[in-house]
Phi, psi and omega in degrees: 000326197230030206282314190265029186298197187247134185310325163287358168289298166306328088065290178289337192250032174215354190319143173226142203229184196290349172258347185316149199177154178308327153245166229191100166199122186217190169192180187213183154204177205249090177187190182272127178291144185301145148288149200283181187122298206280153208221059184262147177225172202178119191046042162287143201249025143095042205200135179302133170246165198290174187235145211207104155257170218058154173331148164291138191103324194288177145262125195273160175247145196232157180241100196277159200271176157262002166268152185282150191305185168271148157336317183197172210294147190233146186243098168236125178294147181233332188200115162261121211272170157275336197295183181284151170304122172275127187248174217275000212254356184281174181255154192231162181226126141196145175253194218195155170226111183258168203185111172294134193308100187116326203266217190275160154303128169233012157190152182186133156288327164307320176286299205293333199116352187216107200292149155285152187228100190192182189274136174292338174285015201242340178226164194339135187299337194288346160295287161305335172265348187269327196228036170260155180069356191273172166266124156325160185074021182234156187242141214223119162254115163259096213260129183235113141321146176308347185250346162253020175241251192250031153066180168292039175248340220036212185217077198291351187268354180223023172121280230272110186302153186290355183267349214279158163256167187200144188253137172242108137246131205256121185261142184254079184254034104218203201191128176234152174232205217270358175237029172277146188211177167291202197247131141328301192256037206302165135301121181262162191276056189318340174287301189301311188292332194243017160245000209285337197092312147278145197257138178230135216208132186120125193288148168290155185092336184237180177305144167255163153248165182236117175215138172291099171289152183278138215113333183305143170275159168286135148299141162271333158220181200274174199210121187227172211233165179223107192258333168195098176286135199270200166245000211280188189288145151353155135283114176236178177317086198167229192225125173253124191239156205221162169254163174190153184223156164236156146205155192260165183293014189259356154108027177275144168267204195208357172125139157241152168283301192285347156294315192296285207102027216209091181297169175255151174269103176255135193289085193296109172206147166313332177294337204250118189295331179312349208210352190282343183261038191221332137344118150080007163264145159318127153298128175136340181279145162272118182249126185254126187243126149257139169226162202263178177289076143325237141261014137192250170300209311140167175194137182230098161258115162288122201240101147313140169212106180337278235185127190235093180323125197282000000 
């Protein structure tokens, strides 16, 4: 659908993150973390799971049972949070420690520094079948079997065999969907809207549509227009998550978030020209991205912007 976008564009519907696998359904949510203590266990597959210390926020250390994982996928809340209920189609904020069952650690954000920020369909199923229905604020151990993990490939570059069950604890700490939205009352720029070239069509706060009147010019470079500047913080440097629709100059469209239910993560840095004009607008605004013809057309994106995950 999106074969000929201009490679920083693709960008957005391919970002790949250290749980990323080959198959895919996940989900997140949205809230304040919990006091520590609380204890729940929920879609235990009926097999000793690992024991888990420390805090939510914290990094946790798992302690493995001598008896072998379970069979098949097991969930237990350790802290359950207040927040909103994660579906599955949400984008998740969290950080995580994964730990092949019994073995090493092979991957954690408390070490690198940087939670993921990303569509839960985008990573292992065992994550979207483990942690939908759970609350932002919640702390999750998850024993994900090979068929709800990195399949009968493993992961050879982190470790992981093609027989391992591999453990996730996951702190959920926020989560956006299908009703993350801009600012309503953001202010619009009428000079900027009646110059933009593309149309953008739909009140802020809500779904847009995008359409190429004939004629419209091709960008020569990218060009990005703030069509309703919102009041939220700068866009500064990182990962932003927005609802957005496109079409390409050939007049296809290339996908709406409001359709999908499902916002995009977009990768902001000065280097990457595509999203470098998006530094230093508000959150809560509405932005028209033109970008010129890579490999393949042109492209006119309308970006909401959500939210910039700290």
């Amino acid at each position: 659908m999106r074969r000929h976008l201009p490679v920083a564009v693709g960008l957005l519907l391919t970002a790949t993150l250290a749980v990323t696998a080959c198959s895919s359904d996940s989900q997140a949510v949205d809230g304040a973390s919990p006091g520590a203590g609380s204890q729940s266990t929920t879609a235990t597959a009926g097999s000793v799971l690992p024991t888990v210390t420390g805090d939510f926020g914290e990094p946790p250390v798992l302690t493995f049972p001598s008896s072998g994982p379970p069979a098949e996928l097991a969930t237990q809340v350790l802290v359950e949070g207040d927040g909103r209920v994660v579906t599955a189609k949400d984008v998740v904020v969290a950080e995580y420690v994964g730990q092949v069952w019994g073995g090493a650690v092979f991957d954690s954000t408390y070490d690198t520094g940087t939670p993921i920020v990303t569509a839960l369909a985008d990573l292992v199923s065992g994550w979207a079948k483990g942690l939908a229905g759970q609350k932002v604020g919640s702390r999750v151990l998850l024993s994900v079997p090979p068929g709800d993990g990195y399949g009968t490939g493993g992961n050879k570059a982190r470790g992981i065999a093609p027989t391992d069950t591999i453990v996730f604890v996951v702190d959920l700490v926020d989560a956006f969907g299908a009703d993350a939205a801009g600012q309503a009352d953001a202010v619009p720029d009428d000079a900027a809207r009646d110059t933009a070239g593309p149309q953008v069509s739909g009140p802020p706060g809500g779904p847009a549509t995008l359409t190429l009147p004939a004629g419209t010019p091709t960008p020569a470079d990218v060009l990005t227009t703030v069509l309703y500047r919102g009041s939220g913080a700068p866009v500064a440097e990182g990962k932003v998550v927005g609802q957005s629709a496109g079409v390409d100059w050939t007049g296809t469209s290339i996908g709406s978030t409001w359709q999908t239910g499902t916002p995009k993560v977009f990768p902001v840095a000065p280097t990457d020209p595509t999203f470098a004009g998006l530094i230093g607008v508000p959150l809560g605004s509405r932005v028209l991205l033109q970008v010129p013809a890579g490999s393949g057309p042109a492209v006119a994106l309308v970006i909401d912007l959500v939210a910039q995950p700290a």
